[in-house]
N, C-alpha and C positions, 0 to 999 in steps of 0.2 A: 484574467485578461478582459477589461472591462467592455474596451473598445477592438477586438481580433480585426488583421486586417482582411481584406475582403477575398484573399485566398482561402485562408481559415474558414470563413463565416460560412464559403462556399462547399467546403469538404465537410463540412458539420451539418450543414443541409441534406448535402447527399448521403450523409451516415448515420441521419435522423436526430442527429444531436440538436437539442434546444436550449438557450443560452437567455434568461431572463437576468436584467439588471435593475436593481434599485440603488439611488439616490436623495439622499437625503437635502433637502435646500433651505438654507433660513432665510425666514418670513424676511420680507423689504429686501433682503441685498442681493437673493438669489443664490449665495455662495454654497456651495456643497460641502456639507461637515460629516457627512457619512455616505458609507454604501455596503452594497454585498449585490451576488450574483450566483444565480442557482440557474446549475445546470442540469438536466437529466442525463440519465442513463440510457445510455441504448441494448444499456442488455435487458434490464428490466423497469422498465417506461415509470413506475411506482417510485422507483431511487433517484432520489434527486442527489448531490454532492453541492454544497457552499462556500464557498469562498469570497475572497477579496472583503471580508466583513472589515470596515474601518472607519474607524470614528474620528475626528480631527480634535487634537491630542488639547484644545482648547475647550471642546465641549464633552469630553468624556462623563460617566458616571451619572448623568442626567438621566438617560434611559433611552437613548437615541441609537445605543445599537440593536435594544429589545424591538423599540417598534416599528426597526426598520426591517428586523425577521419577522414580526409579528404583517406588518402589511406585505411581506413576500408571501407567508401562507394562505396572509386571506382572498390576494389574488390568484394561489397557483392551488386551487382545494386538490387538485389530483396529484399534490403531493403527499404520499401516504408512509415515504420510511424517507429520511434525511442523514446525510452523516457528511464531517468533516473533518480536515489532519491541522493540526494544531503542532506547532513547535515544543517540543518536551519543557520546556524551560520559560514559556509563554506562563507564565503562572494566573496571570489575568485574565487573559482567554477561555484556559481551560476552564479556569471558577464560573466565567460566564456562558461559558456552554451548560455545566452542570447544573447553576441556578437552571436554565430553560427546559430540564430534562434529560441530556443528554447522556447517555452513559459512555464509559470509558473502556477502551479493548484494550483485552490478556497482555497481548503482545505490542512489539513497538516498531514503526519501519523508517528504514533508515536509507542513505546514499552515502557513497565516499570513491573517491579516486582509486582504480583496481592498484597503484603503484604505493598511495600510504594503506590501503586496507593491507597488502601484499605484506607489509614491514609488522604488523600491531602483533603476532605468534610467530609461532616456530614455524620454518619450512618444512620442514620432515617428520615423522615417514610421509612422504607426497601421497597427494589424491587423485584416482585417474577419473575422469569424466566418460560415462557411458551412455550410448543413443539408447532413446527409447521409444519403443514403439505403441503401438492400440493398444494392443492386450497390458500392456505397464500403467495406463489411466489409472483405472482403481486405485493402486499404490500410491501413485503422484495424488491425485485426488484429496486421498486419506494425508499426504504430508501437506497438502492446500488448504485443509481444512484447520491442523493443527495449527499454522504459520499464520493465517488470516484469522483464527478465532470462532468462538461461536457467535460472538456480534456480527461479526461480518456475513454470515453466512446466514444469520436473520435482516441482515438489509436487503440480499440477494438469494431469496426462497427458492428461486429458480434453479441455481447453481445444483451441478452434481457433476461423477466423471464423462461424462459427455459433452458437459458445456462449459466447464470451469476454464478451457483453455479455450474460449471464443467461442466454442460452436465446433471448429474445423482448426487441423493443424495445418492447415495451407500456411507457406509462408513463415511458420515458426521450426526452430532448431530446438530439442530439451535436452538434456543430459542429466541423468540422474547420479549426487552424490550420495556415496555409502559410508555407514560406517561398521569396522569389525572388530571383534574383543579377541585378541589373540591371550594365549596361555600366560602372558607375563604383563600383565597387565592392558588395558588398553590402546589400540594403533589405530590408526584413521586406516580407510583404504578401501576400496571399491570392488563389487561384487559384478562377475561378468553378466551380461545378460544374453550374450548372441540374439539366436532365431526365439529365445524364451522372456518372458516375464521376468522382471525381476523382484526379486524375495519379499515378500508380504509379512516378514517375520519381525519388522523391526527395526531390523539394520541401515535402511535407506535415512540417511539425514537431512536430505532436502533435494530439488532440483534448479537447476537454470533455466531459463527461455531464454532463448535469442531472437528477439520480434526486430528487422531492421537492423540497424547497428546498436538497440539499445539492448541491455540484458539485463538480468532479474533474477535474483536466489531466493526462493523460496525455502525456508529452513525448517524442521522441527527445532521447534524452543528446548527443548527436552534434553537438542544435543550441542545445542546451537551457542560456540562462545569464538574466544579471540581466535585462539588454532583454527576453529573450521573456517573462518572467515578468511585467514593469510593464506589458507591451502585452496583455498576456493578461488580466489585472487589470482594466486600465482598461476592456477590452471587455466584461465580464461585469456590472461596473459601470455600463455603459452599457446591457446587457443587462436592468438590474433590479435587480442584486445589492447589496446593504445593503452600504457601505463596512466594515462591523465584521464580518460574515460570515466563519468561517472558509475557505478553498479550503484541498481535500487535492491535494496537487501528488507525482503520481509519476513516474520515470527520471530524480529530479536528478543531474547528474554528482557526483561527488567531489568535483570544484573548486569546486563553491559550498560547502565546508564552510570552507573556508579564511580567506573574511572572515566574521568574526562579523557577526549579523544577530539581526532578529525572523522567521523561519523556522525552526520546531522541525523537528527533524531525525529520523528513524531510520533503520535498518537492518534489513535483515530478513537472521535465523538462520533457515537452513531445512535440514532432513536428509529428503532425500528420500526414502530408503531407510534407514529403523531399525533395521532386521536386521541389517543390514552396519554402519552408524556410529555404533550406540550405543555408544557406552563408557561407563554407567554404571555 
């Protein structure tokens, strides 16, 4: 959002968010053949995020998307770790992240309507969704970690069970999915937690946030394919959730890029250290 309008601009002020844009213009006509715009992080001031990088599809391959990140860094030196999401299928993009340094994360995070995620597996055996409280951090944590990656978790040094979910769970709903290996093979199916913790042994496969009316599954990759995702669906669905509702789904393995779907896809570029992996 090159230009946010001036509600936005005004709630990113007060949430310390900073929003620098560049512009690329050629010489005599003025017209703008590139850009990009780097935002920081308010969780840790050091992470910037980039976007809207675009070069007008007449001047490409010159080298005018390079030195248009190249004069973002030279103006913003207190950017010291950089990362961006890149369409899985962007094949140009990605190359040109990677010519710059960039490195590429484990895992891959996606969005899709909870009503076609709902249909891609099986319904059953069902998943039940369980609250979770303080003492369950640690656990959720430990699947935040796997689902986001160790790239990720070097752009954001700060992160740990404490802060991984903002700081404070004001305002957020979680429920954690499980999974259990019954005697005849493998069954999805959720472990209770009441007034207790829930089990640090392994079996938890991901959780959900509900921030707003937006939500979010955080997944172990490990466990993480079509079934868990239609059962996961279904439950949120059953939850409240408006069948057209987008879900942001993060730690999908690799292997689900393989069958095409209605699941957009990305990846995340991240350099966690600029200093050292710039090469622009």
């Amino acid at each position: 959002m090159l230009c946010p309008p001036p509600a936005r601009r005004i709630a990113w002020r007060l949430l310390g968010t900073r929003a620098v844009t560049f512009l690329a213009e050629e010489a005599g006509t003025g017209a703008v053949v590139g850009s990009a715009q780097f935002v920081r992080s308010r969780r840790s001031p050091g992470t910037w995020i980039f976007g809207h990088w675009r070069v007008a599809a007449g001047r490409r391959r010159l080298g005018i998307g390079r030195r248009i990140l190249a004069e973002g860094m030279r103006r913003l030196p207190e950017v010291t770790r950089l990362y961006s999401h890149v369409e899985l299928d962007n094949d140009a993009s990605n190359a040109a992240h990677e010519r710059l340094g960039f490195e590429v994360g484990r895992t891959l995070w996606g969005s899709a309507p909870l009503g076609v995620l709902s249909t891609i597996g099986p319904a059953t055996p069902a998943l039940r969704l369980e609250p979770v409280g303080t003492r369950d951090l640690p656990v959720l944590f430990a699947i935040h970690a796997r689902a986001m990656g160790s790239l990720w978790l070097r752009l954001f040094p700060s992160l740990g069970p404490r802060t991984f979910l903002g700081g404070t769970r004001g305002g957020l709903r979680a429920g954690a999915v499980a999974v259990a290996c019954g005697g005849q093979g493998t069954a999805w199916g959720a472990r209770a937690t009441g007034a207790s913790a829930i089990s640090g042994d392994g079996s938890v496969a991901g959780y959900l946030v509900w921030e707003g009316s937006a939500v979010t599954l955080f997944a172990d990759p490990d466990a993480c394919d079509h079934a868990l995702l239609a059962r996961v669906a279904l439950q949120v669905i059953a939850q409240g959730g408006r069948r057209d509702l987008e879900i942001g789904l993060r730690g999908l393995p690799r292997s689900l890029a393989v069958r095409p779907g209605t699941i957009v896809l990305q990846e995340l570029m991240g350099m966690p250290d600029v200093k050292t992996q710039w090469r622009g």
